[in-house]
N, C-alpha and C positions, 0 to 999 in steps of 0.2 A: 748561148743557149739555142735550141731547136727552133726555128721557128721557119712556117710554111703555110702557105695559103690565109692569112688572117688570125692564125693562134698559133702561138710560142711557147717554151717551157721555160718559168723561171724561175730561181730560186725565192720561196715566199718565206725568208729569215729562217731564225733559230743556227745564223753561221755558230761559226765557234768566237768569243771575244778573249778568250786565255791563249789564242796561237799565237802572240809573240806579246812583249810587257807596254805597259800601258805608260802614259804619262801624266802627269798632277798638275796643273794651275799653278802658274807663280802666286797666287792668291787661294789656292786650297781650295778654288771651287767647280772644278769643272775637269774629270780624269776622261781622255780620249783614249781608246783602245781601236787596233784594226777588228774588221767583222766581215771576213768574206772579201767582195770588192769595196768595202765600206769602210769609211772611219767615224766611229759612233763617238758621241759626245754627250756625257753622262755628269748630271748635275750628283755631286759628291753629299748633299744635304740631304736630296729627297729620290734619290739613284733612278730620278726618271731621265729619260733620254730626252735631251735638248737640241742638238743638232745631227742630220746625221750627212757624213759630207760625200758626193757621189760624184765621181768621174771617171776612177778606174776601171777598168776591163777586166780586170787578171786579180789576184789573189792579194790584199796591202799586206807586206811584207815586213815592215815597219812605219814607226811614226818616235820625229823626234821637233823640237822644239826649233826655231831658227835663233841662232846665240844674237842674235842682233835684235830680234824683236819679238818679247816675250808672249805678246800678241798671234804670234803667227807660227805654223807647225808643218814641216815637213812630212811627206808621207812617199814611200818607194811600193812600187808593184812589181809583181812576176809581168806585166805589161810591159814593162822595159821602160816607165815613166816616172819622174818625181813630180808633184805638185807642189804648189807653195799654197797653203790656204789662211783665212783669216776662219777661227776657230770662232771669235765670240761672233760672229755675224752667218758663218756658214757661206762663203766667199772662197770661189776659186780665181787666187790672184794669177800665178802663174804653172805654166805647164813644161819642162824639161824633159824632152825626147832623148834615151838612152841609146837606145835599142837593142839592150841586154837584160835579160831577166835579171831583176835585184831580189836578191835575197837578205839581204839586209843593208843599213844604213846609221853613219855616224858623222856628226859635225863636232868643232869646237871654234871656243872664241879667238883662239890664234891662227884660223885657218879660215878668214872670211868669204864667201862666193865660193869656198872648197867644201865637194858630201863626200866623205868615203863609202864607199859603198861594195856589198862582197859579190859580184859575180863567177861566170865559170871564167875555165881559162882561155886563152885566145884560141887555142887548139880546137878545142871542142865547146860548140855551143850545148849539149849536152853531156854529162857525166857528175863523175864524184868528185873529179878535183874541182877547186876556189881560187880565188887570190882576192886580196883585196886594192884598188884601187882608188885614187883620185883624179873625182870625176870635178872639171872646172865649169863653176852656172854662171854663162853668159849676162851681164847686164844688160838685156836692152828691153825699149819698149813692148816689142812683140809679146802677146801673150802666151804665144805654143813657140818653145825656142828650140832649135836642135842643141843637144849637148853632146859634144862629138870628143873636147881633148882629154883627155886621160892618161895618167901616169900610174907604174904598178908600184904599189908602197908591200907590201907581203905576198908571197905564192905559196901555194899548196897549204891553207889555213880550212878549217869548220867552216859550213854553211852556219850553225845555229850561230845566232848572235849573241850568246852568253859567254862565247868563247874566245870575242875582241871585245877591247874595252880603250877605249884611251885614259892618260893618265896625266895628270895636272894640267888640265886644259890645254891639252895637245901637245905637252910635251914630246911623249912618248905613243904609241901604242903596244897593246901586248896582247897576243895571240897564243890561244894553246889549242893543241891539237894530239891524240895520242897521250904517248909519254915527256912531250915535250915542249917547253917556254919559250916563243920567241917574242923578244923585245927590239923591237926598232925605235930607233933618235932620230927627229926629223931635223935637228942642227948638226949634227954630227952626220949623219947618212950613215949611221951603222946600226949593225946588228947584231945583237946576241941572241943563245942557244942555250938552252938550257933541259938536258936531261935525267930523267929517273929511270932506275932499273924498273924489269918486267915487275918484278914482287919485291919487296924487303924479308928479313929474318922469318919474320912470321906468315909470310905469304900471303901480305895482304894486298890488294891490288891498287898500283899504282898511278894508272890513268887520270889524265884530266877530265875534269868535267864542265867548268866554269872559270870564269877568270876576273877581279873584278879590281879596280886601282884606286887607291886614296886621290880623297883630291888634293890634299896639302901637300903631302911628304911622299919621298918615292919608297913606296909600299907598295906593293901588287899580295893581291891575296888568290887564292888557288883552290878550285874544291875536289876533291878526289872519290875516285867509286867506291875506297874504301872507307869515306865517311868521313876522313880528314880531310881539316883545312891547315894548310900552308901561307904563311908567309912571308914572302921574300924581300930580301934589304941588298945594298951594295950591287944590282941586277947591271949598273951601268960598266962593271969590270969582268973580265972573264973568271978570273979565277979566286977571286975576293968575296963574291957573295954567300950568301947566308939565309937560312928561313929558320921559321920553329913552326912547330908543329899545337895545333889547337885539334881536340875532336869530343865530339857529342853524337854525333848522327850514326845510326849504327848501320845506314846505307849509302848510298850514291849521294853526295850533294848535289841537288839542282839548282840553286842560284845562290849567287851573292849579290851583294850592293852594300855600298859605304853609304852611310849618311851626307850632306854637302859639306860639314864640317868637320868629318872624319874621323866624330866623338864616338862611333859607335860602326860594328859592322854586322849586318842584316843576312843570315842563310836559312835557308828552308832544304825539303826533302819529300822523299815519302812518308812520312811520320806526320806531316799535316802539322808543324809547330814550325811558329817562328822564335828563330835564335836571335836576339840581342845580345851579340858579346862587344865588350868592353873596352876600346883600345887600349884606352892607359892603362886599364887594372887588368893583371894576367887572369886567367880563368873565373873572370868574374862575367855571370853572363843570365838575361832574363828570359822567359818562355812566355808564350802564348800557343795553349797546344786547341787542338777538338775545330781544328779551321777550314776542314773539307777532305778534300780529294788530296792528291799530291802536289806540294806547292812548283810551280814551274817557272816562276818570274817574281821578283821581290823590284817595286818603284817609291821611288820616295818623294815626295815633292820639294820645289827649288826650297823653301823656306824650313823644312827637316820638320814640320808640324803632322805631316802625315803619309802614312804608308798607304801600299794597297799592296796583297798579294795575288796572282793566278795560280788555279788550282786546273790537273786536269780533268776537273768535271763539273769545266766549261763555267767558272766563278770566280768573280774578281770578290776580294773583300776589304773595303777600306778600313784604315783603324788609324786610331789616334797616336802621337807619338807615344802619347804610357802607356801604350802596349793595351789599349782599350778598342773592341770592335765597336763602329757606329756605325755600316751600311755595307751589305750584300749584293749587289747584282749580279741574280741569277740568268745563264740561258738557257739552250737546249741541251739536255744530257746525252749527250751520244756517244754509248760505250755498246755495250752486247743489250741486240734485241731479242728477249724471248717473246714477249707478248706482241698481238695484232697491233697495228693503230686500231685507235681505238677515238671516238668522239663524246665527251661527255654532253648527256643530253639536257642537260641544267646548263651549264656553263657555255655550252659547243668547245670547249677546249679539246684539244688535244691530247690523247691518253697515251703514257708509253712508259717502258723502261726507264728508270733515272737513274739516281744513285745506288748502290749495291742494295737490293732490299727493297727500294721504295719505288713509285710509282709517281710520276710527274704529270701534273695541269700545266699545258700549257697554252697563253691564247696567240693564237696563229692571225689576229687583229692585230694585238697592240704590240706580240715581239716578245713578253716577254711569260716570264715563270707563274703563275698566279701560285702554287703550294705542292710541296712532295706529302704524300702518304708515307708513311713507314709501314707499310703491310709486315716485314718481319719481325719488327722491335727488337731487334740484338744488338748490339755494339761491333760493328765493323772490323774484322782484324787486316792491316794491309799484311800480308805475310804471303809470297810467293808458293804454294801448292798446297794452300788450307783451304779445305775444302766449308767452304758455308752456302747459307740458306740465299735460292734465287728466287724470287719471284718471275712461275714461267708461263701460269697463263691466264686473263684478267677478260670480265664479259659485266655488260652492262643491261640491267632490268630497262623495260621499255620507257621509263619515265624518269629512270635516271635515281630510284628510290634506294635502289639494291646495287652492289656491284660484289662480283664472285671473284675469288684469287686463289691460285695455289702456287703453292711452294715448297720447292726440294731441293735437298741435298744429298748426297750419293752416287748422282748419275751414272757416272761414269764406275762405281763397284755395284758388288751384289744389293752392297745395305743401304737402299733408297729411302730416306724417310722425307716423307711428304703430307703436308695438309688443304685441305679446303678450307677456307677463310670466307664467309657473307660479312660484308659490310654494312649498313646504315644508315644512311643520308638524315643527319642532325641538323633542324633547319635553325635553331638557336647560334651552334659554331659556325654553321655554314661550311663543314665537313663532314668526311666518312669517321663512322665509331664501328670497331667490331663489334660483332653479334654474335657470330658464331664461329665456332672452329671443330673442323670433323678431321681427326687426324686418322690418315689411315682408312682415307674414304673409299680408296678401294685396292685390290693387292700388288696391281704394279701399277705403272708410270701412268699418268691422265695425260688425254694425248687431246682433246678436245672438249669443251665445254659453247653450252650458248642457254639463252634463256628463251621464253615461249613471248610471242608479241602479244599472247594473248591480254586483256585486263581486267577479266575475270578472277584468274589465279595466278601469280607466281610463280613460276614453276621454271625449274634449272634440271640440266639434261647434262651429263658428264659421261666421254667414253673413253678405256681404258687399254692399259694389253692384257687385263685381266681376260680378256674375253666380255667383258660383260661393258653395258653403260648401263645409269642409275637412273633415275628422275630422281628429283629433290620438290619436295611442296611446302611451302609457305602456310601455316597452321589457319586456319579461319578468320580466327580474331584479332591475327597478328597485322592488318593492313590498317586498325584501330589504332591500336596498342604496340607501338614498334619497339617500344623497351623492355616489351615482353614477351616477342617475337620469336618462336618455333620454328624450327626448318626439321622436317622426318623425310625418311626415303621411301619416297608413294612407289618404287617399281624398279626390279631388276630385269633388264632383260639381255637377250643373247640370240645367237640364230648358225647353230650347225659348229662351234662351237671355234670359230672362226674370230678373230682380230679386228674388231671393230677402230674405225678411224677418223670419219668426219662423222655430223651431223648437224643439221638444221631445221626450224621450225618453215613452215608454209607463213605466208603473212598473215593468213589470220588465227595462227595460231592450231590449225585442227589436224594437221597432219605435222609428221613429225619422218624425216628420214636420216637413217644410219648407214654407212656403207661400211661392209664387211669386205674387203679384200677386193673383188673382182665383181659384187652383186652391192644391188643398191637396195633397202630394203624401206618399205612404207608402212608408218603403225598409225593408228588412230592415237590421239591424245587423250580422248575421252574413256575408252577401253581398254585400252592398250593392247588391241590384237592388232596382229598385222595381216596389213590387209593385200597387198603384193608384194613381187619383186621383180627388179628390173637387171636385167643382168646382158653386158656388153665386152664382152671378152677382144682382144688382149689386155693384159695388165690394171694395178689394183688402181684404184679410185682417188687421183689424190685432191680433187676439190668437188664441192656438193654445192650450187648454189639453186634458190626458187625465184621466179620467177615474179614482178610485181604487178600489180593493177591488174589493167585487164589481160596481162600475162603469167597470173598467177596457175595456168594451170600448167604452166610448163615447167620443168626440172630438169638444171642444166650440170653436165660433171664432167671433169677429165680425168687421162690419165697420160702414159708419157709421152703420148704421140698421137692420141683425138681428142676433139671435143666432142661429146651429145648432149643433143636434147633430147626428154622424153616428152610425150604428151599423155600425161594423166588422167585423160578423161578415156582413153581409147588403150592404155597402160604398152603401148608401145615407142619405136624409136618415132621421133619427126624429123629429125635429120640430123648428118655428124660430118663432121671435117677433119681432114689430118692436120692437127697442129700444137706445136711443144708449149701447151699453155703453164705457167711459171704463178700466175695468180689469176683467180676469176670472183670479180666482187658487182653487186649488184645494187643498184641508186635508189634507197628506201621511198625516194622522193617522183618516181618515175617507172617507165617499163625498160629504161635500159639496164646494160650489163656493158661491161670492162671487161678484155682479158689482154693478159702483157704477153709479150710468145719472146722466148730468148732466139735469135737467129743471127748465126755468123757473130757472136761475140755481142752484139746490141739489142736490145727490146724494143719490142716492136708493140704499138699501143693499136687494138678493135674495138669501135663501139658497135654493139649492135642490139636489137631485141630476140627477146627467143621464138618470137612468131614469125620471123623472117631470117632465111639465113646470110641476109644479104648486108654485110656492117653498114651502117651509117656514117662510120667516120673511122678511116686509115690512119695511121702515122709511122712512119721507120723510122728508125733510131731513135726514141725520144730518150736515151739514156745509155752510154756504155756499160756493159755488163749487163748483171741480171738484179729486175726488180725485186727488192727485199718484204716490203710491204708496202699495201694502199688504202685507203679509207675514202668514203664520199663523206663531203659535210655539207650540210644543206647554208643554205646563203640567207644571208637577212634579206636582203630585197633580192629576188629572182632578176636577171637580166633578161631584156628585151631585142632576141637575137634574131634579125629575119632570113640569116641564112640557116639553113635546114642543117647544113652539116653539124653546126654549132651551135643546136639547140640543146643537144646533149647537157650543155655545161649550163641552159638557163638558172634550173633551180636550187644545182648542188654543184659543189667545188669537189676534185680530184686533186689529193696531193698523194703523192708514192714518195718511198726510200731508197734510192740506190747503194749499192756495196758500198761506195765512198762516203756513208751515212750522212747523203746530199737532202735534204728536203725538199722537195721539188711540187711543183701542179701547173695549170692552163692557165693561160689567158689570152682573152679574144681585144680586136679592137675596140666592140665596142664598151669592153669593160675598161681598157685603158682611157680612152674619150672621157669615158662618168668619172673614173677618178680623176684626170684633169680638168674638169666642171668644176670639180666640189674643189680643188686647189683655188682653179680662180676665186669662186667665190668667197673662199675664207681671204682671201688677200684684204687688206684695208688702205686708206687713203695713206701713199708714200711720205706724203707732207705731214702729216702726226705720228708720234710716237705710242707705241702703243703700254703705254704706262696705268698703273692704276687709278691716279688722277685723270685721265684722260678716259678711262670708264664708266668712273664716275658721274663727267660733266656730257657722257654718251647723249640723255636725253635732253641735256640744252643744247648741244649741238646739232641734233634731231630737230627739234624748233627752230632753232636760228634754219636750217635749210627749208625745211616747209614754209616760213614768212619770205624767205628769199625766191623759193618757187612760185609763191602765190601772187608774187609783185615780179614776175617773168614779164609780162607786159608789160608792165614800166620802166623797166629797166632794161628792155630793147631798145626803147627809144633814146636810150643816152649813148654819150660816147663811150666807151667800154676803157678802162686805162690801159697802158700798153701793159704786156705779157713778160713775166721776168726771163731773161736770156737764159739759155741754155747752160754755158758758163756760172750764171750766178746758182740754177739749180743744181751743178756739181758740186759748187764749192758749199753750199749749204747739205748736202746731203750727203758729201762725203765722210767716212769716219775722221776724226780728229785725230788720230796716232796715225792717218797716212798722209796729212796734210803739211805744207812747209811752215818754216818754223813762225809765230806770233810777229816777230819783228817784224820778219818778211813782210806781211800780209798788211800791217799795220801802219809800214810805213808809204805802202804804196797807198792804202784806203787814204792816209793823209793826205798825201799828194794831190787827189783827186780833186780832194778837196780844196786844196787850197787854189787848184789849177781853175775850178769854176768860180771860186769868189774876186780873182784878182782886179776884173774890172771895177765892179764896184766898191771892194775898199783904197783902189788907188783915186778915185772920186774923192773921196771924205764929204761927200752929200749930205749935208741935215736929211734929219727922216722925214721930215715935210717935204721936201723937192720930192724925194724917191716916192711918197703916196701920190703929190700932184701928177706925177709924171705915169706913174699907174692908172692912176684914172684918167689920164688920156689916153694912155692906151686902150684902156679899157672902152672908153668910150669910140675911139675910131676904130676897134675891132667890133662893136655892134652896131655902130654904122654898115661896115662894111658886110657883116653876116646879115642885118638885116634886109640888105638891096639883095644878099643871095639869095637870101629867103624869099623876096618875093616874085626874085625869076622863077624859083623854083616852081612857087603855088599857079603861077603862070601856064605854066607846060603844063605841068601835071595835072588842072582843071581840076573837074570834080572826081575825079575816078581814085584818087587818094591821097590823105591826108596828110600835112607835114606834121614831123615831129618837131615837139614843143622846144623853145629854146634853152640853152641852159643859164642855168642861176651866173650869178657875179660870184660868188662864192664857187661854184665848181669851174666856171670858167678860170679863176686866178689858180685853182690847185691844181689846172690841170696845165697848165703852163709853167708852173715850177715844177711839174715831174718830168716833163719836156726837157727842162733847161738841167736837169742833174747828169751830170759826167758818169757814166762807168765804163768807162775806156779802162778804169783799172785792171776791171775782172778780165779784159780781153786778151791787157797783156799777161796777166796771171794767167789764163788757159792755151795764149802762145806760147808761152815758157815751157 
């Protein structure tokens, strides 16, 4: 990411978690999915995110399980790295330097310390051919290891990973690509080939598309564009083998997957249904249809208790093995923007485009979906050039009461049909309820809407290529009574009969401006006459923003090649600059303003106010290509920023979209600083576990420290016991699945023991000798401490006091802690 002078640009989530397939808990409880440079770890019960594991740079490419320890999970990056992590702790154990971009990754149990993994070819570190290789992970201590030997197992194979599969725990692999099968024998070192013509009889297309292998029997199954699945027997001889033919799908198969037991085999598609067909029984097969977007990855977990599919709009969904849904995790939909960002001012979510039709809440805190709108309420049809209903453009009432939508279909022919939609903020549901719908709100296309800040009235403002824009008012007694709620058209108006484009409300609502083409026109709200016009020629107007606070009086607009400001009070220009502004949005929270300027292929980010036209804050390249949309959200606690440059960002966060539908915004140091504050402080004591029992007994352990604090002076004056070795705090605090084995440990704790008691039970001492014998000791050790003590009071005089002696009782325990052996643990931590 960008980052320069004390603020950087980062991705602030909503990655995609459907970009390659997930995996399930040998215990059904915890499915990890890649997310960006992330691997999120997602509790399957209650679909909150539990871990989320961070080291990579580059894009995670996959993640698969280590066949040796079901604890623990591999993960490959376009970084050119694998990691080995501990998944229930969030633990980066080890780090494997490639230094090839992975694109995907596969293990098995007959291939230990061996990842296959599909890079480019050696020729080119960039292009469209693959191979796949075996890459060998060094054993050693070191935790960042180079991984340099590698053998080529397949050339010229798919990047996507649906397209290799291993088969019977590393027997085999099999790869398809095109029209054709290849299977490789890692005992045998050979390889077959296997193809199909362009089209069959009926011209239906023959292509692979996925490829997926039993685990028992040698089976390989195959998915095809034409919606068939295939599969293949006898694959180990050239000219012996055989498939048959299964189908359902009336499109492109996108995934397959066998169950672990190979009772059952799992495909999806664009049809949004998952197939269960039946190994033993021919065309016996169950559904589960109405499951999203297009399913893209089908996972099953080690114990065949539960699935999860990926969908591509951005939705993993777990389900039970009977084909029952029990949990969703949604994220950010990112398919076609028509609408602004947008911030809800209830929620501060995130408003955008979601699913065909609806409208998405998202919170840009916690990561994740809070609810979709159906603003269309239609039924979905995935069907390649049918035209339906989009929602294209969405504006929110000052308090977040009202929110305005339209939606069309037509576009692109003559017969455009479109409506205006007012929604309702139901504080019972704690959702939007339609209110109203004006179809045919005006004769062509609505090119812009916004509503007034005013809090007086209501009032929504729409302009069209009718020539005309509307006003819309809110009925009287409708801010009462909102289930009774009236919306009429208070005002048509128009100016020279000209193609109206933007418009926006002044901030407190009294002035209202519209720009017609190449003139900016100013109306009262109140009257509706217009009161000027401001007009800067070359070229038509394509953004309108006002000016905040105490820069309300100025009105800022572009078009393809200046920006101005007007000053309102005096109705001429204040000053203009040559520059290709792409967005210009203004901080409701502040007098600044934002413009993005596309230059030489990158964006380029200006703060500044319109009383000055000197920016505040610079930045080149915050983003290749050109910015799509941006929004300010105001911040819970404002930052406390003493460089000027970056005060900008104190009270309101900036996030933009780039073409690569990145999420993006700021951040300064010293926001990073506070959020590693509040890390430390949630941290707790390492030595307690943080269990619910251990919650519980919070406030007697609150007590037991405050009686320990308050007796602070007393208990300086004693000898303090010795401190447990470092050694012993590893081996205590180590996980137990990474520790050696019970015997080990048990026999040497033995040892230990029996190594300090030997003098005295080769004695055989009555227990009277061994007390007489103690308490002479005891007695010529307080002899002797007593003559120290009173050299001590000696020296020291009056100027301070000794401390008191200890008891017979802590003196004896603290000479049996003295005398205990743990030479074990030392040799346990030299090992």
């Amino acid at each position: 990411m960008v980052e320069e002078s004390g603020i950087r640009v980062v991705r602030c989530g909503g990655n995609k978690i459907s970009f390659r397939a997930p995996i399930i808990s040998k215990d059904s409880r915890f499915l990890l999915c890649a997310s960006g440079d992330l691997v999120k770890v997602f509790s399957t019960s209650t679909e909150e995110c539990v871990h989320v594991l961070e080291g990579h740079t580059g894009q995670v490419t996959g993640i698969i399980f280590n066949p040796t320890n079901h604890l623990q999970v591999y993960s490959c990056s376009a970084d050119g790295t694998i990691r080995l992590w501990d998944f229930i702790d969030g633990i980066l154990i080890k780090t494997f330097v490639c230094g090839w971009p992975i694109f995907s990754m596969y293990v098995s149990e007959k291939h230990v310390g061996i990842a296959f993994i599909t890079i480019h070819m050696e020729s080119e570190k960039r292009g469209e051919n693959f191979q796949l290789v075996a890459l060998h992970l060094p054993k050693v201590p070191e935790q960042e290891v180079e991984a340099r030997e590698m053998s080529a197992v397949l050339c010229n194979i798919s990047s996507n990973p649906g397209s290799t599969a291993m088969g019977r725990g590393g027997e085999y692999v099999a790869s398809v690509m095109d029209r054709q099968l290849t299977v490789y024998f890692f005992k045998k070192l050979k390889t077959y080939r296997f193809s199909l013509k362009a089209t069959d009889k009926k011209g239906a297309k023959n292509a692979f598309t996925c490829v997926a292998c039993h685990p028992k029997d040698d089976c390989i199954a195959t998915g095809h564009e034409d919606g068939k699945i295939r599969l293949w027997r006898n694959f180990n001889q050239k000219k012996e083998y055989t498939y048959s033919t299964q189908h359902w799908h009336h499109d492109a198969v996108g995934t397959l997957c066998f169950t672990p037991e190979g009772m059952h085999l799992l495909s999806g598609g664009v049809e949004s249904v998952l197939v269960q067909w039946h190994c033993n029984e021919v065309n016996k097969k169950d559904f589960l249809p109405r499951l999203g977007g297009a399913i893209s990855h089908i996972c099953v977990s080690p114990d065949g208790q539960m699935y999860s599919t990926s969908h591509l709009d951005n939705k993993i969904n777990i389900i039970q093995c009977g084909l029952k849904l029990s949990a969703v995790i949604q994220g950010l939909v990112k398919g076609n923007i028509w609408t602004d960002l947008m911030i809800d001012p209830r929620t501060r979510a995130l408003v955008m485009n979601g699913r065909p039709g609806h409208l998405q809440f998202y919170s840009l805190q916690q990561d994740e979906l809070l609810y979709s709108l159906d603003i269309v309420q239609q039924e979905y049809i995935n069907q390649e050039g049918l035209d339906q209903f989009e929602v294209m453009k969405a504006a929110f009432s000052v308090g977040g009461s009202w929110l305005a939508t339209v939606e069309e279909r037509g576009r692109c022919t003559s017969d455009l049909e479109s409506s205006l939609k007012l929604w309702v903020y139901n504080e019972k549901a704690q959702s939007f309820e339609l209110n109203t719908t004006i179809t045919a709100a005006h004769q062509d296309r609505i090119m812009h809407m916004c509503f007034s800040p005013s809090t007086e009235t209501t009032m929504l403002v729409t302009t069209a290529w009718d020539n005309q824009f509307k006003v819309w008012l809110l009925g009287p007694d409708s801010d009462t009574q909102k289930e009774h709620a009236s919306w009429s058209c208070d005002y048509v108006g128009s100016y020279h009969g000209l193609q109206p484009t933007n418009c926006c409300f002044s901030s407190d609502g009294s002035l209202l401006a519209v720009s017609f083409k190449e003139v900016v026109t100013i109306w009262s709200s109140d009257t509706w006459e217009i009161l000027t016009t401001l007009c800067q020629p070359p070229g038509p107007i394509r953004e309108l923003c006002f000016g905040r606070l105490s820069c309300s009086k100025y009105l800022l607009g572009t078009t393809a090649k200046n920006l101005f400001c007007w000053n309102l009070l005096t109705c001429s220009l204040e000053w203009s600059t040559p520059m290709d502004v792409c967005l210009l949005r203004s901080d409701p929270l502040s007098e600044n303003v934002v413009a993005f300027s596309l230059h030489s292929g990158n964006t380029d980010l200006f703060v500044f106010r319109p009383s000055e036209p000197r920016p505040l804050f610079t930045q080149k390249a915050v983003c290749g290509g050109k910015v799509q949309r941006c929004v300010f959200s105001p911040r819970e606690e404002p930052l406390d920023s003493c460089d000027e440059r970056f005060q900008w960002l104190n009270r309101s966060r900036l996030y933009f979209l780039t073409e690569l539908m990145e999420l993006l915004t700021f951040s300064t140091k010293a926001e990073d600083e506070r959020i590693l504050n509040s890390r430390k402080q949630l941290l707790v004591d390492d030595s307690v576990a943080v269990t619910p029992f251990y919650l519980l007994l919070g406030k007697h352990r609150q007590q037991q420290e405050e009686k320990q604090n308050s007796g602070v002076s007393q208990a300086a004056d004693r000898v303090q016991p010795p401190q447990a070795s470092v050694a012993i705090k590893e081996l205590l605090h180590t996980p137990a699945h990474v520790l050696p084995a019970a015997s080990f440990l048990c026999s040497m704790f033995v040892n230990s023991l029996l190594i300090s008691n030997t003098g005295s039970r080769e004695g055989k001492e009555p227990a009277e000798q061994v007390e007489e014998s103690e308490k002479e000791e005891d007695d010529s050790e307080e002899e002797m401490e007593t003559h120290d003590y009173e050299q001590e009071v000696r020296t020291q005089g009056s100027v301070e006091e000794a401390p008191p002696p200890l008891s017979k009782a802590e003196e004896k325990e603290l000479r049996r802690v003295r005398k205990t052996d743990f030479s074990w643990v030392t040799n346990l931590a030299s090992s």
